[in-house]
MARKEFI-690438 format. One record per atom (N, C-alpha, C): atom name; residue number from 0; x negated, y, z; residue in three letters. Coordinates in pm, whole numbers, plus 32768, in hexadecimal, padded with zeros to 4 digits. Each point is the difference from the previous one (the first is absolute). Layout:
N
{atom CA; NUM; {X; Y; Z}; ALA} ...
This chain:
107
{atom N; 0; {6144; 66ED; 2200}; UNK} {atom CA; 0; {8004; 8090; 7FFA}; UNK} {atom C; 0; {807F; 8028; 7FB4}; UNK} {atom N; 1; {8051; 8041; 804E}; UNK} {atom CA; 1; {8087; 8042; 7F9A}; UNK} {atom C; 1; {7FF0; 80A9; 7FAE}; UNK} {atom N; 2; {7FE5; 7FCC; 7FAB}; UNK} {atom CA; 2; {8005; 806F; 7FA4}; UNK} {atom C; 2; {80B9; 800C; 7F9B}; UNK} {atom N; 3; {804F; 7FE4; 8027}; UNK} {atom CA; 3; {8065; 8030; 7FBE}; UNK} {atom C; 3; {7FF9; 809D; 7FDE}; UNK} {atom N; 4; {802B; 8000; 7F94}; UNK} {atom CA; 4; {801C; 8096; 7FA7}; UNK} {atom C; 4; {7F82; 8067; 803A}; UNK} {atom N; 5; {7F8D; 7FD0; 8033}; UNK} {atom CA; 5; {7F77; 805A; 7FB7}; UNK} {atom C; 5; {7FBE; 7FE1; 7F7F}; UNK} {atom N; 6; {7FCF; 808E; 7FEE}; UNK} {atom CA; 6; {7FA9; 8005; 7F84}; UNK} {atom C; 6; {7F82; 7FD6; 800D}; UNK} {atom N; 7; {7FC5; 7FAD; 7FB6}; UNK} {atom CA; 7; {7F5F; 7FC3; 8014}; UNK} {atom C; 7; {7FD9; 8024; 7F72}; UNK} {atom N; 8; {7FA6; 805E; 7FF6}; UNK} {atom CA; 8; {7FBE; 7FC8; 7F6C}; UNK} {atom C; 8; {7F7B; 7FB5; 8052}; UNK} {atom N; 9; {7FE0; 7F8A; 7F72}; UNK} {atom CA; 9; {7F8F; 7FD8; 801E}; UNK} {atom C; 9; {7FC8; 7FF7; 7F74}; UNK} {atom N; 10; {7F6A; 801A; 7FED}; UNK} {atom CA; 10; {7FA9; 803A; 7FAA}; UNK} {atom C; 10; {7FAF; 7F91; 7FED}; UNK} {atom N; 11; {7FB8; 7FDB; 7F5F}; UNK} {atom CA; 11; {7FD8; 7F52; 7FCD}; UNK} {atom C; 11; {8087; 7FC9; 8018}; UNK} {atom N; 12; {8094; 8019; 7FF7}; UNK} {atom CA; 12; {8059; 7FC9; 8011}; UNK} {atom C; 12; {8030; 7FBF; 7F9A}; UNK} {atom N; 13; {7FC8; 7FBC; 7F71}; UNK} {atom CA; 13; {7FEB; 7FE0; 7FA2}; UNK} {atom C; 13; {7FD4; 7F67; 7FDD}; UNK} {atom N; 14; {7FDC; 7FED; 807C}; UNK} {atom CA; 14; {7FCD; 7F68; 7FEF}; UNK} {atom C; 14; {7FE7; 7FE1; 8080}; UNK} {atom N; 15; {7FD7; 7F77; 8039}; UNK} {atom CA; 15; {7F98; 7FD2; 8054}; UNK} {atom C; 15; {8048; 8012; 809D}; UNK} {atom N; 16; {7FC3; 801F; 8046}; UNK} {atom CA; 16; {8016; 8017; 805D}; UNK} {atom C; 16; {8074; 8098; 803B}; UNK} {atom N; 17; {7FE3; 8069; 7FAC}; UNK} {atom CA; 17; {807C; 8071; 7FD8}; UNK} {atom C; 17; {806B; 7FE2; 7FC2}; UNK} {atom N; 18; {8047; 7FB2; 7FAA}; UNK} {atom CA; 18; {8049; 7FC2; 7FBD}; UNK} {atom C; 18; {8053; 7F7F; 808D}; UNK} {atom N; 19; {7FB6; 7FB4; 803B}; UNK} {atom CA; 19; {804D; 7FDA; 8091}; UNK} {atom C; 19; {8023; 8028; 8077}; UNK} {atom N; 20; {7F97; 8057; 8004}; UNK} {atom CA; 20; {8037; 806E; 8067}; UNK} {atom C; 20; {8091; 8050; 7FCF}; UNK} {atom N; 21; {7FCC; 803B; 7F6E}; UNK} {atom CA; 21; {8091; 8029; 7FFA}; UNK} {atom C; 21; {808C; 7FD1; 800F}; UNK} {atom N; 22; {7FF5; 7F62; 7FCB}; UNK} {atom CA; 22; {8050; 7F8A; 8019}; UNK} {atom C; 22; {802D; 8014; 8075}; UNK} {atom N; 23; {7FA9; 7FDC; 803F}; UNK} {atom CA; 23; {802A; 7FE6; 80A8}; UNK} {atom C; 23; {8055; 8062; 8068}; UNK} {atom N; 24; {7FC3; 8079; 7FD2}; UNK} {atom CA; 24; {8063; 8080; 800C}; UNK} {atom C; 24; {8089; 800E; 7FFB}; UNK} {atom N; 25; {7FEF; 7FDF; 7F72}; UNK} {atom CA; 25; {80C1; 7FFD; 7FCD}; UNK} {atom C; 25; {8045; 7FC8; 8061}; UNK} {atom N; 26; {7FA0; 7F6E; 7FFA}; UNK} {atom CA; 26; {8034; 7F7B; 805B}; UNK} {atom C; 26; {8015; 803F; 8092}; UNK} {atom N; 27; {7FF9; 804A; 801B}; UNK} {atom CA; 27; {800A; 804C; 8092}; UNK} {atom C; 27; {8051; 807D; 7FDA}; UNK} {atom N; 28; {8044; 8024; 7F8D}; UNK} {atom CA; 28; {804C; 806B; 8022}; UNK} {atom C; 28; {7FBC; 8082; 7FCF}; UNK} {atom N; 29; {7F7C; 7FE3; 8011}; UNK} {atom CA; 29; {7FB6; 80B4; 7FBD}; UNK} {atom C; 29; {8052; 801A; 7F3C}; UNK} {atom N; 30; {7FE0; 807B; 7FDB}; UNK} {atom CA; 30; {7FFD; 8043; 7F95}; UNK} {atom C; 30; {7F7A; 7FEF; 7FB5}; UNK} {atom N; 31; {7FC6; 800D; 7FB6}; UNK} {atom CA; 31; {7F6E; 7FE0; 7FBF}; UNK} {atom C; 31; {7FCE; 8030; 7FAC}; UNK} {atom N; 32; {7FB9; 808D; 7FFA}; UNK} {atom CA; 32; {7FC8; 8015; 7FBC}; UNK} {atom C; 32; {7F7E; 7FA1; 7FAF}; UNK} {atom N; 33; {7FE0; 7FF7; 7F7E}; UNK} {atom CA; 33; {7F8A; 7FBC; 7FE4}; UNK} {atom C; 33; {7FB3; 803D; 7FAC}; UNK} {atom N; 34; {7F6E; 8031; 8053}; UNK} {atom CA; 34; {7FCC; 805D; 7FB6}; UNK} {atom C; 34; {7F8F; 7F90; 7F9C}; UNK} {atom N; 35; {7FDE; 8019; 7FA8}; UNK} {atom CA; 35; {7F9C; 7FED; 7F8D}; UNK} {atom C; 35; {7FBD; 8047; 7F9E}; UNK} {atom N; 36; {7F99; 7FB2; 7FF2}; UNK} {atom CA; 36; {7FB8; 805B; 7F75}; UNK} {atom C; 36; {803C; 7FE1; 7FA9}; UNK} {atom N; 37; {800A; 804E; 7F7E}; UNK} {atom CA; 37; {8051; 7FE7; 7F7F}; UNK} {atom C; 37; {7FD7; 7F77; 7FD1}; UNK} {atom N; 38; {7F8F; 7FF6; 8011}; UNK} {atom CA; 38; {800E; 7F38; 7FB7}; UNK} {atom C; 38; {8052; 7FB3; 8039}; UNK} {atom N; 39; {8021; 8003; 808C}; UNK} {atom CA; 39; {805E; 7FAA; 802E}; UNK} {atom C; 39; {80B1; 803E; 801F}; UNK} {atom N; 40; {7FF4; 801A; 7FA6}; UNK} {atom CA; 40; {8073; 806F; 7FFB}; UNK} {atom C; 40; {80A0; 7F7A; 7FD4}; UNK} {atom N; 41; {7FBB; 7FCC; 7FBE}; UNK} {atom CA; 41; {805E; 7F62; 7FC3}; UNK} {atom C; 41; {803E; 7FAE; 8069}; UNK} {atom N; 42; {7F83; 7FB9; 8037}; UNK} {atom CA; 42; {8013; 7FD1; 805C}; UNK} {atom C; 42; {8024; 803E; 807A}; UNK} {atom N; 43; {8029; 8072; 8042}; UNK} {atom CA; 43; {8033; 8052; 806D}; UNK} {atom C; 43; {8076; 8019; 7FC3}; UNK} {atom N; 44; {8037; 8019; 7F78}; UNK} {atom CA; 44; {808B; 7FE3; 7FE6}; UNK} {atom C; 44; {803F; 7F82; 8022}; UNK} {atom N; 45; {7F98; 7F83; 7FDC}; UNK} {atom CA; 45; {803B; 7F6E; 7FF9}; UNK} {atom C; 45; {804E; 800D; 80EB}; UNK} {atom N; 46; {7F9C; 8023; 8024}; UNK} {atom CA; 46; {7FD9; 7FE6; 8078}; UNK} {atom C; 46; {8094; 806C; 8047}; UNK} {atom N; 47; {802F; 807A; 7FBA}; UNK} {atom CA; 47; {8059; 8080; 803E}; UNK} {atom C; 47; {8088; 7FB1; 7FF2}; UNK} {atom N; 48; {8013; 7F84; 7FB3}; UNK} {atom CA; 48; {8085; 7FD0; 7FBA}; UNK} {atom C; 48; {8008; 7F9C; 8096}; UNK} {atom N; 49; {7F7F; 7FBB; 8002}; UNK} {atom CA; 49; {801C; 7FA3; 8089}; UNK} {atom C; 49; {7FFF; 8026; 8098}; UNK} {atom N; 50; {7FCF; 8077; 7FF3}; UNK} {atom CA; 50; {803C; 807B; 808D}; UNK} {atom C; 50; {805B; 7FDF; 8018}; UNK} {atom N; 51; {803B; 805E; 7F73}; UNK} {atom CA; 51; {80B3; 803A; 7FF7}; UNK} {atom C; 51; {804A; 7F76; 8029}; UNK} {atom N; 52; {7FDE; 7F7D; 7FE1}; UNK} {atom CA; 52; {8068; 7F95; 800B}; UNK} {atom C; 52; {8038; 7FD5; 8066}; UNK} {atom N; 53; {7FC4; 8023; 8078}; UNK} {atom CA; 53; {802A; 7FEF; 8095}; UNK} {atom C; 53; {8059; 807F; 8011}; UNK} {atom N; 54; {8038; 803C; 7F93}; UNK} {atom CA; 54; {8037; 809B; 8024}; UNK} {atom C; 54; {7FC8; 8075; 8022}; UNK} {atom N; 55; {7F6D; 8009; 8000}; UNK} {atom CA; 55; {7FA3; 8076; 804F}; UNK} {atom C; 55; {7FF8; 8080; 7F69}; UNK} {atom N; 56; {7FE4; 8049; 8019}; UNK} {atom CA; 56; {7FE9; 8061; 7FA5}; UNK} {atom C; 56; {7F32; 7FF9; 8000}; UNK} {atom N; 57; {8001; 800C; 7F84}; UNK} {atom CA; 57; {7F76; 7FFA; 7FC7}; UNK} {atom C; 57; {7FC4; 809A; 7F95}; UNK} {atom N; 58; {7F79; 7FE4; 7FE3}; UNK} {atom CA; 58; {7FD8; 806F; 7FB3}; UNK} {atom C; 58; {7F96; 7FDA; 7FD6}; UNK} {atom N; 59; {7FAB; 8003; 7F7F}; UNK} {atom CA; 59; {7F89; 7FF9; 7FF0}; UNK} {atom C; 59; {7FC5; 8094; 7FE7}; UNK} {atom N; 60; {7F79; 802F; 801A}; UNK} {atom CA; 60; {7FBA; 8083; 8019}; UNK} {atom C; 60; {7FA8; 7FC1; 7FE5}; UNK} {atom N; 61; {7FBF; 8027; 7F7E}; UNK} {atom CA; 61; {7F70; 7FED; 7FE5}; UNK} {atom C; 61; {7FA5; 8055; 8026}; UNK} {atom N; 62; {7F89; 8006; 8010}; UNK} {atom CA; 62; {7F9D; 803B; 8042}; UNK} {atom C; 62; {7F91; 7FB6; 8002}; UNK} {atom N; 63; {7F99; 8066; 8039}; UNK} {atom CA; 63; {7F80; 7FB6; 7FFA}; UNK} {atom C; 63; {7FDE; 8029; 80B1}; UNK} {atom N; 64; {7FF7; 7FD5; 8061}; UNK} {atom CA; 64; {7FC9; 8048; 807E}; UNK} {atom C; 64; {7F81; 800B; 8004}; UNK} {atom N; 65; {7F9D; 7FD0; 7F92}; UNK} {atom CA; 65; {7F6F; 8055; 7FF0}; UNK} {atom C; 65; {7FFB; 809F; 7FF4}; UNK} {atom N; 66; {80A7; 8004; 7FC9}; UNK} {atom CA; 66; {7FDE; 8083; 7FB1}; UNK} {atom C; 66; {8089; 807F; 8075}; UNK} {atom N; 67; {7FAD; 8035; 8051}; UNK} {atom CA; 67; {8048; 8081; 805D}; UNK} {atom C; 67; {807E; 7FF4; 8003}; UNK} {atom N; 68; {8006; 805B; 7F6B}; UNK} {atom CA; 68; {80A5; 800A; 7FD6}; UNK} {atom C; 68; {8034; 7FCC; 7FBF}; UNK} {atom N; 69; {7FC6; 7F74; 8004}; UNK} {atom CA; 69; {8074; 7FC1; 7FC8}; UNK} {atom C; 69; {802A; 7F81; 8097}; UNK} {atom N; 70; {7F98; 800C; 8037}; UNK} {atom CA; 70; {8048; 7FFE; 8082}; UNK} {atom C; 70; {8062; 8009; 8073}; UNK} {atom N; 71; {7FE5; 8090; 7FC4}; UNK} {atom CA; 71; {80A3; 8058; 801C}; UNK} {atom C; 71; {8058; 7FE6; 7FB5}; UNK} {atom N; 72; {7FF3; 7FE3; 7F7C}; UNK} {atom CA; 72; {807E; 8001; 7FDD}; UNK} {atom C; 72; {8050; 7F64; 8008}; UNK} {atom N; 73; {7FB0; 7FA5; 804A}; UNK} {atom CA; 73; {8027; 7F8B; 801F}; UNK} {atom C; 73; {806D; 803D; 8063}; UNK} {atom N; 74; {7FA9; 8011; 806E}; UNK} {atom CA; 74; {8074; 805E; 8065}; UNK} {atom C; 74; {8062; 8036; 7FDC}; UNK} {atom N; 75; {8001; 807B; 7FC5}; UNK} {atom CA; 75; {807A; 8047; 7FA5}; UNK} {atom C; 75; {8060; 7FAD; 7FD9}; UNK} {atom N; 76; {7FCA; 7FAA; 7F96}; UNK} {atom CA; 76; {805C; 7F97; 7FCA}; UNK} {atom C; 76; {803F; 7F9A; 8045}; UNK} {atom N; 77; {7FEB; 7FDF; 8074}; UNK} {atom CA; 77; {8050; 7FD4; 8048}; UNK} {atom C; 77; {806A; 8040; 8055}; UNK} {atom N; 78; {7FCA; 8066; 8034}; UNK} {atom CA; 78; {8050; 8039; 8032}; UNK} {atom C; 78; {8071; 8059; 7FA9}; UNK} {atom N; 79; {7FD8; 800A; 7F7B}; UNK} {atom CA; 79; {809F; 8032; 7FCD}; UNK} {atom C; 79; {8048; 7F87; 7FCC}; UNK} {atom N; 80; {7F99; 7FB9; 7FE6}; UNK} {atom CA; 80; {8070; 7F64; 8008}; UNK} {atom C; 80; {8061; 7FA1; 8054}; UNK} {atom N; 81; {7FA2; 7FFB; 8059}; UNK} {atom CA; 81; {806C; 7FD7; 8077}; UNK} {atom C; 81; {8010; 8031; 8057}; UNK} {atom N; 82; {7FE8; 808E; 7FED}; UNK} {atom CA; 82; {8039; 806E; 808C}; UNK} {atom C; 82; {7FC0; 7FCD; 8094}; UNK} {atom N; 83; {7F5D; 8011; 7FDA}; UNK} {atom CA; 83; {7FC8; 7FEF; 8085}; UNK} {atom C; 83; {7FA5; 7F9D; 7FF9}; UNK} {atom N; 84; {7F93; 7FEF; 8067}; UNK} {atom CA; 84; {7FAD; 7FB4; 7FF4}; UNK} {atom C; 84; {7FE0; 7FEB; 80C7}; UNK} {atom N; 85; {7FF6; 7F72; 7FF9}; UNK} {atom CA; 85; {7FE2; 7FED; 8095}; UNK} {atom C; 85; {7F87; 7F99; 8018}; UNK} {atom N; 86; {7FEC; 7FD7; 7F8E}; UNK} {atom CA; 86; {7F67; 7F7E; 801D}; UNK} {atom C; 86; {7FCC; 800E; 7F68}; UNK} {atom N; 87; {7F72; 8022; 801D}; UNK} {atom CA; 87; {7FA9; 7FD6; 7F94}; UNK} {atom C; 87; {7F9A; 7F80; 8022}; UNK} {atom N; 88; {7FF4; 7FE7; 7F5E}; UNK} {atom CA; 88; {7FA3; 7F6B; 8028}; UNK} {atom C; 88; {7FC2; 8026; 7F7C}; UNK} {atom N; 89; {7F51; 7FF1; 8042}; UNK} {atom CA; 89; {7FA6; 802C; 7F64}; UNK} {atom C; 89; {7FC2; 7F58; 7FED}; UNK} {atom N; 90; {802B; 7FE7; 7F7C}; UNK} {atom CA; 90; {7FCA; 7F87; 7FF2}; UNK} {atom C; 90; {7FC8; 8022; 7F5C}; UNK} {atom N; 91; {7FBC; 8067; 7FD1}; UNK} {atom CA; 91; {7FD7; 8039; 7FA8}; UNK} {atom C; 91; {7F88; 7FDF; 7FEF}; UNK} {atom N; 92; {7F8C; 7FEC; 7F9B}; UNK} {atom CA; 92; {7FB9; 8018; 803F}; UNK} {atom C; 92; {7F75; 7FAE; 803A}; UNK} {atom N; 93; {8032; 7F81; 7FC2}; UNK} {atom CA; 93; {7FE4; 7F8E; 8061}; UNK} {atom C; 93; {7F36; 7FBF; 7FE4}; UNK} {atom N; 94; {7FE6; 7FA7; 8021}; UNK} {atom CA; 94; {7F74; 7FFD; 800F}; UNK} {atom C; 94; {7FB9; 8018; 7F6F}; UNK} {atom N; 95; {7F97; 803C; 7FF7}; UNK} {atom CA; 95; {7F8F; 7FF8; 7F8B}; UNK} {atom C; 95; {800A; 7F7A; 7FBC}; UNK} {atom N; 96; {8018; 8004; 7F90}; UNK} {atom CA; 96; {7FF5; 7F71; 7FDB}; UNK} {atom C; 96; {7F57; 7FF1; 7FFB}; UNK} {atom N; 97; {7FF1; 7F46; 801B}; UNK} {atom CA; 97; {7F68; 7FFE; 7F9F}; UNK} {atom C; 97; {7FC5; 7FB9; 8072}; UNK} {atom N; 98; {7F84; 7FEC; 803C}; UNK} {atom CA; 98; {7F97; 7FB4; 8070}; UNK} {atom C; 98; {7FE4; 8088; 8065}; UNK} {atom N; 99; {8034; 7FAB; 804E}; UNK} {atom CA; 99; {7FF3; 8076; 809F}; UNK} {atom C; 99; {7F54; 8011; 7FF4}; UNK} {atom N; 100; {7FD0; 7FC7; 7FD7}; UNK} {atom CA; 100; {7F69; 8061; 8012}; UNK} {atom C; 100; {7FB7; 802B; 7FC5}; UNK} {atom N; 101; {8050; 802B; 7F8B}; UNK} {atom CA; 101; {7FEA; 8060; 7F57}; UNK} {atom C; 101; {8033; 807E; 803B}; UNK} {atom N; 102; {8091; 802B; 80A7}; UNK} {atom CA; 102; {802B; 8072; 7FCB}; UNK} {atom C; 102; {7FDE; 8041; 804C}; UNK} {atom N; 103; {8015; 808C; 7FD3}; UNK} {atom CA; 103; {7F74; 8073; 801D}; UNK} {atom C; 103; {8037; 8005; 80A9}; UNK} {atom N; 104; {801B; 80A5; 8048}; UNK} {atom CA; 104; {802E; 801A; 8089}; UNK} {atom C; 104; {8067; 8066; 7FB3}; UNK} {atom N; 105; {7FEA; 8014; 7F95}; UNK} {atom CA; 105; {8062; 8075; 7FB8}; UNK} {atom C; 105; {808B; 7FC1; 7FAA}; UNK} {atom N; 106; {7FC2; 7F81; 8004}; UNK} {atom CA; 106; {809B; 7FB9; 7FD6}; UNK} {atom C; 106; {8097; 801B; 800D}; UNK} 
């Protein structure tokens, strides 16, 4: 997939599976937003330095996408960062921790 010079934020982009995706991006030419919650705010810096090293322009945007507006302002923040946004990837978010048959349907 050629993504040269689009904007991707991707969200849980902090670790794990968001953190290689973002990788992989660069590695293709995208720009990268990386959205996170403030705890992983460290590590999405560690992660914006190894964007940038293939030459791509980077950003970290903390946020929570539980929470509306701060949702939006994931959005926002990318887009005044790298002037535009063309792929989102929600990797936020991710399973309930704990025994799949402790968790409720409201999980």
């Amino acid at each position: 997939m050629e993504l040269t010079d689009k904007v991707c934020l991707v969200t849980g982009g902090s670790g794990g599976i968001g953190s290689a995706t973002a990788l992989e991006f660069a590695r293709r030419g995208a720009n990268v937003a990386i959205g996170c919650r403030e705890a992983g705010k460290e590590a999405a810096l560690r992660l914006k330095s190894q964007v940038e090293s293939p030459g791509r322009k980077s950003t970290v945007v903390p946020g929570d996408v539980a929470e509306s507006e701060q949702a939006l302002e994931l959005v926002k923040g990318t887009v005044t960062n790298l002037r535009g946004l063309d792929v989102l990837v929600q990797f936020a978010g991710g399973p309930v921790p704990g025994d799949l048959t402790r968790v409720s349907p409201r999980a």
